[in-house]
C-alpha positions in Angstrom: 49.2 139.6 69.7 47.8 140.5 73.0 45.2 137.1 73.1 48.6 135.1 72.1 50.2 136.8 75.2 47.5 135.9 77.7 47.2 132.6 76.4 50.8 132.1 77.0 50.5 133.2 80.4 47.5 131.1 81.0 49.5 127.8 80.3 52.5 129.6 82.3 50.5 129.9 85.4 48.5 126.8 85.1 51.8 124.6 84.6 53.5 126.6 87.7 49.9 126.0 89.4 50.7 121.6 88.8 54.1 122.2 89.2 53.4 123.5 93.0 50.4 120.9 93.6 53.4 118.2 92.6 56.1 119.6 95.2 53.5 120.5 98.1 52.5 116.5 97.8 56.1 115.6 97.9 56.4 116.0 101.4 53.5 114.0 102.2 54.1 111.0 100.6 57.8 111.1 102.5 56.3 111.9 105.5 54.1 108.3 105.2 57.0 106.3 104.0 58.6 104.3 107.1 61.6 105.5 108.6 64.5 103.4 109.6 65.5 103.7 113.4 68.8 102.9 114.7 69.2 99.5 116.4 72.6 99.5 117.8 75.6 97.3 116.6 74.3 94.2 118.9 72.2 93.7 116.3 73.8 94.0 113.3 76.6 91.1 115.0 73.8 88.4 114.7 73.9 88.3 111.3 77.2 90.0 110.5 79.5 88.1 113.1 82.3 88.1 111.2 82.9 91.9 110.0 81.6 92.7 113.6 84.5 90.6 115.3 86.6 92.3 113.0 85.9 95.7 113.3 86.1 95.8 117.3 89.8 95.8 116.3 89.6 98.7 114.1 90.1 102.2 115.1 86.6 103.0 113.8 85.2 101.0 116.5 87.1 103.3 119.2 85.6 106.4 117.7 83.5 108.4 120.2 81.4 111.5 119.7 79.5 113.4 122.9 76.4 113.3 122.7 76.1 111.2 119.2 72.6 109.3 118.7 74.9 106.4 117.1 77.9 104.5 117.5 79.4 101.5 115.5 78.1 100.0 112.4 75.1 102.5 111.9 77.9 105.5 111.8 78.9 104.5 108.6 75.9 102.2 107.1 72.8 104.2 108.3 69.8 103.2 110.8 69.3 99.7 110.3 65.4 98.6 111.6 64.1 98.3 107.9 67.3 96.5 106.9 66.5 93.8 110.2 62.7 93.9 109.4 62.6 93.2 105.8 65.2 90.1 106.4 68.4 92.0 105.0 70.5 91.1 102.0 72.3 94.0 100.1 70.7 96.9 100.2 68.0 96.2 101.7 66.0 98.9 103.7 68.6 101.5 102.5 71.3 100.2 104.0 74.3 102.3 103.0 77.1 100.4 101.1 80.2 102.5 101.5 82.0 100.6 98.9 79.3 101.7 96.2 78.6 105.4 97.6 82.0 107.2 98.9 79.6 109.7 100.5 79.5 107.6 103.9 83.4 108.3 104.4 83.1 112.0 103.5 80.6 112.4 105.8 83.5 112.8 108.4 86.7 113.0 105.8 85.7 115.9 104.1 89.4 116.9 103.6 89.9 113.6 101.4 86.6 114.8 99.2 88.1 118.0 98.7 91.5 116.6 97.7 89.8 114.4 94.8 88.9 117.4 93.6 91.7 118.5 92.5 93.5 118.2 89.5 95.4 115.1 89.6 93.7 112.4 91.8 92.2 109.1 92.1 89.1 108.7 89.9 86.9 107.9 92.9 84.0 110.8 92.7 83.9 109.8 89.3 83.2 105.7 90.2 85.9 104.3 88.8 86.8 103.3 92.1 86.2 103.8 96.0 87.6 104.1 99.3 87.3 100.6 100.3 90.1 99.5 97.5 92.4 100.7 99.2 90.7 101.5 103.3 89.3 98.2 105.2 87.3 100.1 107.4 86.3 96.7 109.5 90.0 95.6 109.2 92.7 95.8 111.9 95.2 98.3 111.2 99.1 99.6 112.7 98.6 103.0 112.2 96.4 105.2 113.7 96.1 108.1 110.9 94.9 105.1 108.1 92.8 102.5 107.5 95.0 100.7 105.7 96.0 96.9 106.8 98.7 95.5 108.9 100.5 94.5 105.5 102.0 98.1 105.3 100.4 101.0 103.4 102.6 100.2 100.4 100.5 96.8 99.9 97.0 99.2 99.4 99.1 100.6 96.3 101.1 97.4 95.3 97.2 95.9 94.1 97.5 98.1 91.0 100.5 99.7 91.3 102.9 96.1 90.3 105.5 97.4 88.4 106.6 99.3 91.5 106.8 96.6 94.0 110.0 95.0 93.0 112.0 93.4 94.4 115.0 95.5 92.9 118.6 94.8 92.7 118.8 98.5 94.2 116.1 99.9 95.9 114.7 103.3 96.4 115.1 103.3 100.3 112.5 105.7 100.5 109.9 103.0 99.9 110.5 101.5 102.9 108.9 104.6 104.2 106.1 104.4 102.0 104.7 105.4 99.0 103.2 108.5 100.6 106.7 109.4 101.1 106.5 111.3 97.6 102.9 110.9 96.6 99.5 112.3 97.9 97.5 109.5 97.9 93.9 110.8 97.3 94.8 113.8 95.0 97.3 116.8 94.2 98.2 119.7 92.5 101.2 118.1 90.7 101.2 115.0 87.9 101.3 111.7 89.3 100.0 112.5 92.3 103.4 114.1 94.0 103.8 116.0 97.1 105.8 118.1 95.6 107.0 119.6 91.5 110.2 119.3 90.2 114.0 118.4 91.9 112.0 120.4 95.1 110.7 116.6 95.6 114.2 114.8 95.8 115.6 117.6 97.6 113.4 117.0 100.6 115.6 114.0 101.6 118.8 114.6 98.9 120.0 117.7 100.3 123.5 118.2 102.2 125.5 121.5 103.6 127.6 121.2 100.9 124.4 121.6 98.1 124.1 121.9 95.5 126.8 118.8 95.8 124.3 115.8 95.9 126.3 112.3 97.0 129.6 113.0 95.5 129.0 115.4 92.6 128.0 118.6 91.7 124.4 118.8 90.6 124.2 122.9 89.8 124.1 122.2 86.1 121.7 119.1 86.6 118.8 120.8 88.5 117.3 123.1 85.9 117.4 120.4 83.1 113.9 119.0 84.4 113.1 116.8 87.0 115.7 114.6 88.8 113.4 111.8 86.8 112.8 112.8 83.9 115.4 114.6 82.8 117.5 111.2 81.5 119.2 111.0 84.7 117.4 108.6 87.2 114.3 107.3 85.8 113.9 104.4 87.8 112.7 106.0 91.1 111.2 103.1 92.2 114.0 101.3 91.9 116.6 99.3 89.6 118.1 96.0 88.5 121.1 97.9 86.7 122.0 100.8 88.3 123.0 101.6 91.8 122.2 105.4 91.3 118.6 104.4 89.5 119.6 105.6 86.1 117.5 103.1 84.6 
């Protein structure tokens, strides 16, 4: 028994004894490797005139940080000198590709990490999709808190979302707000993605002095039945070719 024991700690202490010879040489062989300098965006425009024309009219581009070793393209893709030496293409001298690793954006939108972590979001940590389906971070844009293009935010939803462009006979005039009007875009703690549960949602614009009269009606029996959309009343929140109230 005790000859099985030291053996075992013979092969315990020789395999930690490798194990530590393998991480000590770790270091060295990264400390060989080349590493990638930044090069500023000048560069990067020779090959990439296009995206850089257009991102000098993003708000990306205006972004300034004191005392930042980079501005511009490298912010977001890395330091580019082994990308320029070894003659680019994708990839290429680890070149960052936000549209493949989301981990670029949360580098400064950790909020937005955090909220696709919770329950009920947009499958992006899990690769079923990224931030540059919806965000053109090169693209011009109207509104300063998004990335999102001149067509409107509602056009970033209306790519997968169809059913809920319309046009509709009668139309849920809170779409002309936007879709983040009732949703949380990136993730929430309600189903389908809502900034709020329940009638609580509605109520934020469909409330009046006289409530719980809602329009012309009493609603006091309505409002504990379920939702104000699902509880059989109007279930087409989007909008409707049939009803003006968006009954159906």
């Amino acid at each position: 028994m005790m000859i099985r024991r030291i053996a075992l700690l013979g092969i315990g202490t020789f395999a930690l004894t490798v194990a530590s010879s393998a991480w000590a040489e770790e270091p060295k062989a990264a400390a060989g490797a080349a590493q990638a300098e930044y090069v500023g965006s000048e560069t990067c425009a020779a090959c990439h005139a296009k995206q850089a024309k257009e991102f000098q009219q993003s708000t990306h581009a205006r972004l300034q940080a004191p005392d930042a070793k980079v501005e511009g393209c490298e912010t977001c893709h890395g330091p580019g000198s082994l990308h320029v030496e070894q003659g680019g293409g994708r990839g290429v001298g680890g070149i960052k590709n936000p549209r493949k690793d989301p981990n670029a954006c949360f580098t400064c939108h950790l909020e937005k990490k955090a909220e696709f972590k919770l329950q009920h979001h947009h499958p992006v940590l899990e690769g079923k999709m990224s931030c540059t389906d919806c965000h053109s971070a090169h693209g011009t844009e109207v509104r300063p808190w998004s990335s999102t293009s001149l067509e409107d935010v509602n056009e970033a939803c209306f790519k997968c979302h169809k059913d809920q462009r319309g046009p509709f006979v009668w139309e849920h005039e809170a779409l002309r707000e936007g879709c983040t009007t009732c949703h949380k875009v990136h993730g929430s703690i309600h189903e389908k993605m809502l900034v709020s549960r329940d009638s609580n949602l509605c109520l934020r614009c469909h409330t009046q002095t006289n409530f719980p009269t809602i329009g012309s009606r009493s609603h006091s029996t309505s409002l504990y039945q379920g939702t104000c959309f699902s509880a059989g009343c109007h279930t087409g929140v989007h909008g409707s070719n049939f009803d003006e109230h968006l009954r159906y």
